[in-house]
C-alpha positions in Angstrom: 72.5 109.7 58.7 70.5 113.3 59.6 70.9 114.5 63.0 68.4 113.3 65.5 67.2 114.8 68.9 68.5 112.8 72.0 66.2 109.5 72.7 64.1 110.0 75.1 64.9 110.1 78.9 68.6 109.9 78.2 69.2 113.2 79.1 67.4 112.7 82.2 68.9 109.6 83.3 72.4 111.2 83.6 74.1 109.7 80.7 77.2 111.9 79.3 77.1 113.9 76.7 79.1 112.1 74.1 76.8 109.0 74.7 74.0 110.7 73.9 75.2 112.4 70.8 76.4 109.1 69.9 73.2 107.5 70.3 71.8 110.7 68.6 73.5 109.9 65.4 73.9 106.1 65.8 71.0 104.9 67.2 73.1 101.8 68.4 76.9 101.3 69.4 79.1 98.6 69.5 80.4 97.8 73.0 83.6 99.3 72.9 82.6 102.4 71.2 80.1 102.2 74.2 82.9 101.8 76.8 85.3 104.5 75.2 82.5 107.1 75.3 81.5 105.7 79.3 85.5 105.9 80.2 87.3 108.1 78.3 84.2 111.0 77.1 86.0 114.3 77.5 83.8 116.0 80.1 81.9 113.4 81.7 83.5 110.0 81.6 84.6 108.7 84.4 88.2 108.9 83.8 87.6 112.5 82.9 85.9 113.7 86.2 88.6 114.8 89.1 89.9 111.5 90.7 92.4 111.2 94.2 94.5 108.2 95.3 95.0 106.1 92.1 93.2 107.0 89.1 90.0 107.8 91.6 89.3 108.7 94.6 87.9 105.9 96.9 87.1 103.4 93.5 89.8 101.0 93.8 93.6 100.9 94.3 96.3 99.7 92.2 99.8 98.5 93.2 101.3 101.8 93.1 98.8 103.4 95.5 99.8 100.4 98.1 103.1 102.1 99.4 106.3 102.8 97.5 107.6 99.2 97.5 106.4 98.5 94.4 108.0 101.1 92.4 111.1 100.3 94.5 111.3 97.1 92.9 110.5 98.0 90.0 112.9 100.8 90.0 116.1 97.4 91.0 114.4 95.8 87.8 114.7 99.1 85.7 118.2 99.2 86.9 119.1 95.6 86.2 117.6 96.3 82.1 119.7 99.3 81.9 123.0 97.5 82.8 121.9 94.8 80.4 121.2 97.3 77.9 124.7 98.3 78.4 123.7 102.1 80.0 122.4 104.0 77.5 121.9 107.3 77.9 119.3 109.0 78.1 117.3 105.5 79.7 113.7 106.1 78.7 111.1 104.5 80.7 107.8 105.0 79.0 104.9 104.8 81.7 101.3 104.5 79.8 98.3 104.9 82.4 100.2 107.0 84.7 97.3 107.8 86.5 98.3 110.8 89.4 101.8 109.7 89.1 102.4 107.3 92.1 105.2 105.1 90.0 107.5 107.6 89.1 106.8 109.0 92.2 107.9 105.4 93.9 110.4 105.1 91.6 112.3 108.5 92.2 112.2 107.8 96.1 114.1 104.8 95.5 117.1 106.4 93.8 117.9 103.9 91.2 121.6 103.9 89.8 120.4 104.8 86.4 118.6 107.7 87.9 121.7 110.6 86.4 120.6 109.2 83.1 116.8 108.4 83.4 114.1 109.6 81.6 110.8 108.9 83.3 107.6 110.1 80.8 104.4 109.5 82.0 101.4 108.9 79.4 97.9 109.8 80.7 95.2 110.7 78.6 93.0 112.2 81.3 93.5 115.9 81.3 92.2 115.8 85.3 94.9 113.4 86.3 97.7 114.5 84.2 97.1 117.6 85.6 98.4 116.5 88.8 101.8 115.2 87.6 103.7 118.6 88.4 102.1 118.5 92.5 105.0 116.1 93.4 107.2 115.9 90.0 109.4 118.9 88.6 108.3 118.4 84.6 110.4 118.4 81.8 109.1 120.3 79.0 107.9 118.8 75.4 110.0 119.2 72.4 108.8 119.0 69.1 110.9 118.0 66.4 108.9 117.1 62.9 105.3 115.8 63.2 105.0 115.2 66.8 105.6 115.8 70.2 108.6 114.1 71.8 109.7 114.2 75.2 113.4 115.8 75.9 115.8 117.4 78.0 118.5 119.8 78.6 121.6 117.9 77.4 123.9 119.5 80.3 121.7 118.6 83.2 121.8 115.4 85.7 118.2 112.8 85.3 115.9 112.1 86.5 113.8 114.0 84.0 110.1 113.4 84.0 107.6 114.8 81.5 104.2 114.4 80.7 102.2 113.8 77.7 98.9 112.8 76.6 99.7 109.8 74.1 102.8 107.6 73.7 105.9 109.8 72.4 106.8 109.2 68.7 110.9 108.9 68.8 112.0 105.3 69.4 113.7 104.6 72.4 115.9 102.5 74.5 114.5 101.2 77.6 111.3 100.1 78.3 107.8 100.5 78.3 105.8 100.1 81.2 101.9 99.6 81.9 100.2 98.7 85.3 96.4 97.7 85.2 96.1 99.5 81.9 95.0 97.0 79.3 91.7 96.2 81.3 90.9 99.4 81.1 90.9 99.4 76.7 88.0 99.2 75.1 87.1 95.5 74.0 84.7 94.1 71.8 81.8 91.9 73.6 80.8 88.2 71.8 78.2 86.0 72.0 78.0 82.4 70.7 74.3 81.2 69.9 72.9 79.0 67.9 76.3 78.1 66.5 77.1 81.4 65.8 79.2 84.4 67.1 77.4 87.5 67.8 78.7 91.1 68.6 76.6 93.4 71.6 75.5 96.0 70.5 74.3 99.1 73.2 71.1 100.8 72.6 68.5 102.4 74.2 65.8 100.4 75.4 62.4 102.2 74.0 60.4 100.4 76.3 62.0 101.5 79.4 62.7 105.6 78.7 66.1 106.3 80.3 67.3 103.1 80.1 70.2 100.8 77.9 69.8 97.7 76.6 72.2 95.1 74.9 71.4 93.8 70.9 72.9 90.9 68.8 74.2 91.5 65.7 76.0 88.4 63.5 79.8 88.5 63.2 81.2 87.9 59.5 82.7 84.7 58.5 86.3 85.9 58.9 86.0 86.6 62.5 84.6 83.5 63.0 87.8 81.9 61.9 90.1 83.7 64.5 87.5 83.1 66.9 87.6 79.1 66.3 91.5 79.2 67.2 90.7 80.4 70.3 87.4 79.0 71.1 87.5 75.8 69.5 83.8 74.8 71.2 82.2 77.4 72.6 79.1 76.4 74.8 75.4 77.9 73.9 75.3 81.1 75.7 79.2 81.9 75.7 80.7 85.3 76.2 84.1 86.1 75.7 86.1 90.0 75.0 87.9 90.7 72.0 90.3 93.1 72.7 92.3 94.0 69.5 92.4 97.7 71.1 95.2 95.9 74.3 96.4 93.6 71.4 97.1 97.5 69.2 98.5 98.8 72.2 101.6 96.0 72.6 102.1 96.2 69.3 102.7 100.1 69.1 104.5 99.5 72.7 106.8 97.2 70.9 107.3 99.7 67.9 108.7 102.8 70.4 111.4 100.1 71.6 114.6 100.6 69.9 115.7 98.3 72.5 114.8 97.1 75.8 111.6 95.3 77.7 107.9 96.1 77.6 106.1 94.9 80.6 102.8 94.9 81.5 100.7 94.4 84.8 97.2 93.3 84.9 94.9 90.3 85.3 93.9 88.4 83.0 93.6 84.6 81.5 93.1 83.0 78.2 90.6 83.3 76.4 89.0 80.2 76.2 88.9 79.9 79.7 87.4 83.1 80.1 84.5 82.1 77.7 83.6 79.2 80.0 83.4 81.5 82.9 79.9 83.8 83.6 80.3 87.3 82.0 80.2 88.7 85.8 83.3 87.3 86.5 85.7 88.6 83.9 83.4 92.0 83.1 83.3 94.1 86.4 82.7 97.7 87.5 83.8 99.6 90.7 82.8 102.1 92.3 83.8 103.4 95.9 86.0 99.7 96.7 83.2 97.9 95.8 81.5 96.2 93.2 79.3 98.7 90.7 76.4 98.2 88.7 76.1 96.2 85.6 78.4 97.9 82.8 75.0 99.6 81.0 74.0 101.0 84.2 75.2 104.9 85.9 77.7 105.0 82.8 80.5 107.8 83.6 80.6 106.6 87.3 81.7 103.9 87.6 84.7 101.9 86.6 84.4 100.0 83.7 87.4 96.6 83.7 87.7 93.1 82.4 90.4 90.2 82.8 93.1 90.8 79.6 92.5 87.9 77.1 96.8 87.0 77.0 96.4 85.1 74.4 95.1 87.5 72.1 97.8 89.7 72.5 101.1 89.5 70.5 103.3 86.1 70.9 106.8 86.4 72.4 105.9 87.4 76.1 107.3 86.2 79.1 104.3 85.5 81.7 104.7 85.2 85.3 102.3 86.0 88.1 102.6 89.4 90.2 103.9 87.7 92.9 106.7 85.7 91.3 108.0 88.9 89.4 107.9 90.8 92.9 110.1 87.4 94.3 112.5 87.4 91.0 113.5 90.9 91.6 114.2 91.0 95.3 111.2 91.9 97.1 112.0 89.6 100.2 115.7 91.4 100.0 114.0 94.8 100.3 111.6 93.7 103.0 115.0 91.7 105.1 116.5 95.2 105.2 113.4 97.1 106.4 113.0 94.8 109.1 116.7 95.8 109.7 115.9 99.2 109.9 112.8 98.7 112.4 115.0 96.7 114.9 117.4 99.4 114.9 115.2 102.2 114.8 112.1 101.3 116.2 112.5 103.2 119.8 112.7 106.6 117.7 109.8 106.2 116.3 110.8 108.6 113.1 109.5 108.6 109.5 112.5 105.8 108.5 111.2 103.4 111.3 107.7 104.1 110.7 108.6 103.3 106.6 110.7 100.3 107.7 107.8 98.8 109.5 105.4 99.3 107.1 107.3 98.1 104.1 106.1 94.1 104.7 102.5 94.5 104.9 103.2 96.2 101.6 105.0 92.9 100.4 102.3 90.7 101.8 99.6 92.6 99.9 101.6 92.9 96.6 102.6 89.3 96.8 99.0 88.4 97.7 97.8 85.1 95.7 94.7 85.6 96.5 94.8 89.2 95.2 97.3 91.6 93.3 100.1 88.6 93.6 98.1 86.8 91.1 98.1 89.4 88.5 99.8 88.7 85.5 103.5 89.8 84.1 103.9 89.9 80.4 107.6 91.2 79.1 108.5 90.7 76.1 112.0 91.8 75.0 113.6 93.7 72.0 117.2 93.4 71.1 118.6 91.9 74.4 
């Protein structure tokens, strides 16, 4: 197709640039090319733009950013894997979303006993927040042996070794591969059933309305209308549900870096049949400044863009539990016993430990929250253990 000017208004309405070259050329995009571009465009999406606490400043906050219990237990859990993986060395713990860093951050406060041997690389595609990983984190530099980059270290030194990268290393390893509230931030198809058919959204720019988006149906072929009908056996007029074969692609290449060990994921989520009974509000959301943003066409590039994880779409195998059961499992109410500990014996000093100690159960309480991050979802599925 030949090159076309902008549509009209977009430029004015703030859109970023790679939408409206996309639009230039396209003239319509499907939804997740539409979210990729809103997210993820180089200069202007919103995970592109400078960010603070979590993945940005003042839009929402994710376990990590609560306090460093949660990498603390996590960091019991990692060592608990590595004993049962019988202690390799290196122990490579591959962290996709990293965000700033917080987890590794958590993680290396907590001094795990597989810390002399621990190799902590942090994935972040964002070129604003990876930039932040060496603030707080001495970096281990990138080796690259054959076709890609790898991450690796000096074989006479003492872990923990963190590095950085921009996409998931391409050497297998042994240990595990961990993601918090990533997978609701991939790019996922949007369906529609109507008339008893499925339909894909399509974006577009509304011509009556100059500056504006707008949503258009487009009929799915017959074959996704067979994978659909195994998980949507009858779908109501009207229904909406996400496909997300782009968190479905990500386990699966998670699963392929494992030599051995555990890939586990943290986010919310629930099947999807349930979700396609539920209004598109609830399971597509945006954020902006802690609060609920615009609808997902609207201010694209500054706001948040998220939706529940469809579990059942992604692949079989996994182990589900909620947040707050996994938090339980691996000895949250221990860690919180000896904090309390600490603030009965240290609470008339009044010194950074105390202070730590006292804080560490309204951590717990908000982690384990059912009515909040404690009814996220744990999926781990295991390789060779």
């Amino acid at each position: 197709m030949a090159d076309r000017e902008p549509p009209d208004g977009l430029a004015e309405a703030g859109l970023p640039d790679g939408l409206a070259e996309a639009f230039a050329h396209l003239g319509r995009l499907r939804f997740d090319h539409y979210m990729e571009l809103a997210l993820y465009a180089p200069a202007s999406g919103f995970f592109a733009t400078t960010g603070g606490a979590g993945r940005r400043e003042g839009d929402f906050i994710t376990s990590p950013e609560v306090g460093p219990l949660f990498g603390a237990v996590l960091a019991d859990h990692l060592d608990e894997l590595w004993e049962r993986l019988g202690r390799p060395e290196p122990f490579t713990v591959v962290e996709c979303g990293a965000g700033r860093g917080a987890l590794a951050i958590s993680v290396r406060a907590a001094r795990p006993r597989c810390a002399p041997v621990l190799h902590w690389v942090m994935v972040e595609r964002s070129d604003a927040l990876r930039a932040e990983h060496g603030r707080h984190l001495e970096l281990t530099p990138v080796v690259r042996p054959g076709a890609g980059a790898s991450p690796g270290h000096d074989a006479e030194s003492t872990g923990p070794w963190f590095t950085s990268l921009a996409s998931m290393p391409e050497r297998p390893v042994c240990g595990a591969v961990v993601a918090n509230e990533l997978l609701d931030n991939l790019p996922f198809r949007l369906l529609e059933h109507r008339g008893g058919r499925w339909f894909e959204v399509f974006v577009t720019p509304d011509p009556g309305q100059p500056g504006r988006l707008r949503e258009e149906l487009v009929a799915l072929d017959g074959d996704s209308w067979r994978l659909l009908a195994t998980l949507v056996p009858e779908p109501a007029e009207g229904a909406r549900l996400p496909w997300q074969a782009a968190a479905t692609q990500w386990v699966g290449s998670a699963l392929e870096l494992l030599q051995r060990g555990e890939v586990i994921v943290f986010d919310y989520g629930a099947d999807t049949a349930t979700l396609a009974t539920r209004p598109q509000a609830d399971w597509l959301r945006t954020y902006r400044s802690h609060s609920r943003g615009a609808g997902p066409l609207e201010q694209p590039g500054s706001q948040d863009i998220t939706v529940d994880v469809a579990m059942d779409q992604l692949p079989a195998g996994a182990e589900h539990r909620t947040q707050g059961a996994w938090l339980r499992a691996n000895g949250i109410d221990r860690l919180v016993e000896e904090a309390q500990v600490v603030w009965r014996e240290r609470a008339g000093t009044g010194d950074l430990e105390a202070i730590r100690a006292r804080s560490v159960p309204l951590e717990a309480e908000a982690l384990t929250d059912p009515a909040g991050l404690g009814s996220f979802t744990v999926a781990t599925w295991q390789i060779g253990i």
